[in-house]
LOTI-853701 format. One record per residue (C-alpha): y negated, z negated, x negated. Coordinates in steps of 0.2 Angstrom, whole numbers, padded with zeros to 4 digits, always signed. Example, Ala and Ser with C-alpha at 12.3 -4.5 7.8 and 13.67 -1.06 7.14 Angstrom:
+0022-0039-0062+0005-0036-0068
***
This chain:
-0790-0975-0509-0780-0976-0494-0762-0980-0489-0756-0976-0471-0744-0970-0458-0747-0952-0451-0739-0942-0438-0727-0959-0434-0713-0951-0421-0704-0966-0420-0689-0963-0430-0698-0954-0444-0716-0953-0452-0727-0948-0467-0734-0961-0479-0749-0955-0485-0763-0958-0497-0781-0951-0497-0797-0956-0508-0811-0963-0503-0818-0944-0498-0804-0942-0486-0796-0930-0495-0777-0930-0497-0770-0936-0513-0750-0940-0509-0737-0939-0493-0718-0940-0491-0710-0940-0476-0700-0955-0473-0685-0951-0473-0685-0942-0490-0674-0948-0503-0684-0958-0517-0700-0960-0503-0703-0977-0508-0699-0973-0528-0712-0958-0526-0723-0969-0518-0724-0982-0532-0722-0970-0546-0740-0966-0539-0748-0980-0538-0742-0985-0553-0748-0971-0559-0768-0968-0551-0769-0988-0547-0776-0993-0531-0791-1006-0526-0785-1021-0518-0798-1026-0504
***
């Protein structure tokens, strides 16, 4: 899995995670309330690889 910044517009952007295939697996927009709590919960949740 993948953690990155999509469609950055300068004041506001997604935060998205895909797997390894690419495919989408998470996304929030920035600006949403909880993003970052949404954004843990997940990962806490799936787990992801440290490289």
């Amino acid at each position: 899995m993948t953690v990155t910044i999509e469609d950055d517009h300068g004041t506001h952007f997604l935060l998205v995670i895909r797997n390894a295939e690419g495919q989408l697996r998470w996304r929030c927009w920035n600006f949403e309330s909880d993003a970052g709590k949404q954004l843990n919960s997940y990962l806490a949740s799936e787990g992801i690889l440290r490289q």
